[in-house]
N, C-alpha and C positions, 0 to 999 in steps of 0.2 A: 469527959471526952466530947468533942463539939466532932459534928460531921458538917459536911459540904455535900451537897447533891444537885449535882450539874447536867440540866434536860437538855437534850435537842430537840424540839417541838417545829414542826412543819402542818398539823392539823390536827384532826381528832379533840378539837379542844375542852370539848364536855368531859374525856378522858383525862387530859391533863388536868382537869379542875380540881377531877376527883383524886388524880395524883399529888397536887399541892394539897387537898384536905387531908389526904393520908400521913404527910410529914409533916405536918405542923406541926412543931415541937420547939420546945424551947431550945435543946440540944442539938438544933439545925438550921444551918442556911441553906438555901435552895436559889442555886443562878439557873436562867434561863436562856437559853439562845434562840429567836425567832429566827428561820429563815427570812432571806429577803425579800423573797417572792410574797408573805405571807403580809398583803395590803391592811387586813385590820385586825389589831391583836384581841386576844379575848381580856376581858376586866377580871383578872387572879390579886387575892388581897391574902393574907396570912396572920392571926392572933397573936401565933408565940415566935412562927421562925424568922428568922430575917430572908425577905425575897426582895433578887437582884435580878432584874431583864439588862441581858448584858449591852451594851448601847452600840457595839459594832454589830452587826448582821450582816453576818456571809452569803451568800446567793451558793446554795449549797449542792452543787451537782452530784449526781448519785453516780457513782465510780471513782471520782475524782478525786485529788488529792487538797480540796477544798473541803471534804468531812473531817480531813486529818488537822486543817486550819482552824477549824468549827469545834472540837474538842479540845486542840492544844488553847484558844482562845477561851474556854472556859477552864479550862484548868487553872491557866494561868489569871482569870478574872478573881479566881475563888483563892487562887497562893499569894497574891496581892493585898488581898481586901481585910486580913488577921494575920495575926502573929503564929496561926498555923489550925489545919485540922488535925483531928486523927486519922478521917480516911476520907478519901474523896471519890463518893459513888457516881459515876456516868450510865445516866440513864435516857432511856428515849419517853416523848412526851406521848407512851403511848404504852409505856409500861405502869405496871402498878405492884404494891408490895404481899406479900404470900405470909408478911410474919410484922407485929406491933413494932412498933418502935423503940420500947423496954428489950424487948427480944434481940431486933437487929445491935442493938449497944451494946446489949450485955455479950452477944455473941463476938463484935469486936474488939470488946474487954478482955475477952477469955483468947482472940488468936492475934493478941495485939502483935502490929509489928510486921503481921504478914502482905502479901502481895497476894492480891485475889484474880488472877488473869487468867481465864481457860485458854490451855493448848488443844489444838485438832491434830488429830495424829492418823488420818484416815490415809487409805491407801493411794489418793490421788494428791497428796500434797507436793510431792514435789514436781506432779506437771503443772499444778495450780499454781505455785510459788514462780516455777518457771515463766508461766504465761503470764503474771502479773504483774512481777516486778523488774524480771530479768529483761525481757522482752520493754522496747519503747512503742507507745498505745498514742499516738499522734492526736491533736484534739480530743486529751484528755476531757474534759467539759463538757464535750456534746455525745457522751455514750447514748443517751438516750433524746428521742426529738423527733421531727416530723419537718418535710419540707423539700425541694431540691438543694437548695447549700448541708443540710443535713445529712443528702441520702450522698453526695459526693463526699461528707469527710469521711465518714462511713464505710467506703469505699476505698477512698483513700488511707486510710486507718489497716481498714484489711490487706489492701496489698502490701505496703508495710511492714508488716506482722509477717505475712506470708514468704518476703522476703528474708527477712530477722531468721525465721526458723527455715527455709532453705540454704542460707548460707552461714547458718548456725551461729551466727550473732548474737550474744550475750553480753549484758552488761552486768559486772558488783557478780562476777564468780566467787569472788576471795569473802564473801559475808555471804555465814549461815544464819539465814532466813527462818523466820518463822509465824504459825497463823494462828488466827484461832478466834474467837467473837468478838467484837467491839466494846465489849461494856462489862465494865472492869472497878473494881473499887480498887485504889490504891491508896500509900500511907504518904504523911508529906511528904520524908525522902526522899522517895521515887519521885513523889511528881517536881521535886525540885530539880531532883539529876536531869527529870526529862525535861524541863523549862531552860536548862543551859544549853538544851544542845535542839532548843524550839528551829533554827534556821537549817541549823545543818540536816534535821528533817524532813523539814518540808520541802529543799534542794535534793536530798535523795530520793524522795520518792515523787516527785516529778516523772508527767508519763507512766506513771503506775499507771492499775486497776487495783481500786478495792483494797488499796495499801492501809484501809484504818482498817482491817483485820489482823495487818502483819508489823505496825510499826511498835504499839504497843510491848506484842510481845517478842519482837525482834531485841528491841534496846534493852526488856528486861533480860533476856535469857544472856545475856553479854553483859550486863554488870555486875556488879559486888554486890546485889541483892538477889540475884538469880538463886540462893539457898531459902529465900523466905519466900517463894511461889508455895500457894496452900495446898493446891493438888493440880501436878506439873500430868496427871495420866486422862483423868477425867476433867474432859471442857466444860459440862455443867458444874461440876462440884469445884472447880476449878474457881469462877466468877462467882457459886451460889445464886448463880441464876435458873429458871426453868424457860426453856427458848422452844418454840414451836413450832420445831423442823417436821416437815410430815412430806417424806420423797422428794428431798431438797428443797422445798420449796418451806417459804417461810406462813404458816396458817395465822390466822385470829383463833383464841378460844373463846369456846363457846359452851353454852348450858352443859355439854354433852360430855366438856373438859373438869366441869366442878369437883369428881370426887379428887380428879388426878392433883389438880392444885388445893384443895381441902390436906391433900394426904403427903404434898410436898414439902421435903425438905430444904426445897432454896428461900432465897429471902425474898425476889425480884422474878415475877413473871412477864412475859413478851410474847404476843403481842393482843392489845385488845382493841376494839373499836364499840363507836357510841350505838350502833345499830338496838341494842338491849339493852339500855341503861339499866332500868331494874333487875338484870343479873349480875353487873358489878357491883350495883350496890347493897343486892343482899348477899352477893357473894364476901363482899369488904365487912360487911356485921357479922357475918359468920366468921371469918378470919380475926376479928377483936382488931382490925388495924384502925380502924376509924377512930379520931380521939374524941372522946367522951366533951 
């Protein structure tokens, strides 16, 4: 079984480093997406696995449906490049792994086949779902920014909106939506289904917000793979990730997080930064992920 593992990296690059030393392995490629923003790349080289810096770079605005661009472009960089993986993990250049690489194989030896996507099933989903995609978010792009043409789309954006849900304007009633984390290991299959219908995509979720938490598992839960979701109840067991919601709000772990991730059962923790290098990396020798 060969994997593909496919980063979005926008900084933290000490982190990423120690993420490509983590999957070096013979049994893996690893493509990379720099943002565009990002003027000079870090020097990442690899022993065993094959590493691909994907040669288009998105200018990757956070809201936008330029993340959904940014991941189907790697998806599609990595279903291109071989005659196929077994599973194709998306991750961010800022996560790191909780379990060896003998371990993650053997583990997708043992649920071959499956679709690893967490669903959110919290009790605000369907005004989230509402506010995100049903609703049109005008200068999609500029959610976040600084400036007067900034603080006018802004503006303009909000009345908008404010509009939309005053006079109860909805778009895509007739498709039930769904959310849930971005980072997902899936099996070729899937990502082939979803490379055929790459345009029809990214034309639907136009004017979203934050649609790479819902396109994902939209188009699964609507196909003929929708029985091989691993665990359709729980969103971390769901992806086999451990993600670092603390009051919605997304945290860094830190010293203070070690036994919680020593004692976890996902494969893929989020989020870390370089501030402590010497806690990643005796936290990564204590994990055995490092290769020898």
């Amino acid at each position: 079984m060969r994997h593909a593992y496919l980063i979005i990296a926008h900084g933290e690059f000490a982190v990423l480093e120690l993420l490509v030393r983590c999957l070096d392995d013979v049994r893996n490629d690893i493509y990379i997406h720099f943002d565009r923003k990002v003027q000079e790349l870090p020097k990442l080289s690899t022993r065993h696995a094959g590493l691909f810096i994907l040669p288009r770079r998105i200018d990757v605005r956070w809201g936008d449906v330029s993340m959904v661009d940014t991941e189907l472009e790697l998806f599609a960089e990595a279903y291109r490049q071989a005659s196929g993986y077994s599973y194709y993990h998306l991750l961010s250049g800022v996560d790191l792994p909780l379990k060896s690489q003998d371990y993650i194989h053997e583990f997708f030896a043992t649920h071959a086949g499956a679709e690893f996507v967490g669903y959110y099933w919290g009790r605000d989903l369907e005004v989230s779902i509402d506010r995100k995609v049903r609703r049109r978010h005008l200068f999609a792009r500029d959610f976040k920014g600084s400036g007067f043409v900034f603080q006018l789309k802004r503006l303009l954006r909000f009345l908008w909106l404010r509009t939309q849900i005053a006079t109860g304007l909805r778009r895509y009633q007739d498709i039930e939506f769904k959310k849930g984390t971005q980072w997902v290991s899936l099996t070729h299959e899937f990502v082939g289904y979803m490379l055929e219908r790459r345009e029809e995509l990214l034309r639907l979720y136009r004017q979203s917000f934050c649609s790479d938490e819902i396109f994902v598992q939209t188009l699964l839960w609507h196909s003929p793979m929708r029985e091989r979701i691993f665990d359709v109840v729980l969103e971390g067991r769901g992806c086999m990730r451990e993600i670092g919601w603390r009051d919605n709000v997304l945290a860094d772990y830190t010293r203070a997080d070690r036994p919680m991730l020593l004692s976890s059962n996902g494969l893929w923790a989020r989020k870390f930064n370089s501030q402590d290098m010497d806690f990643l990396l005796e936290l990564m020798d204590e994990l055995k992920v490092l290769p020898k």
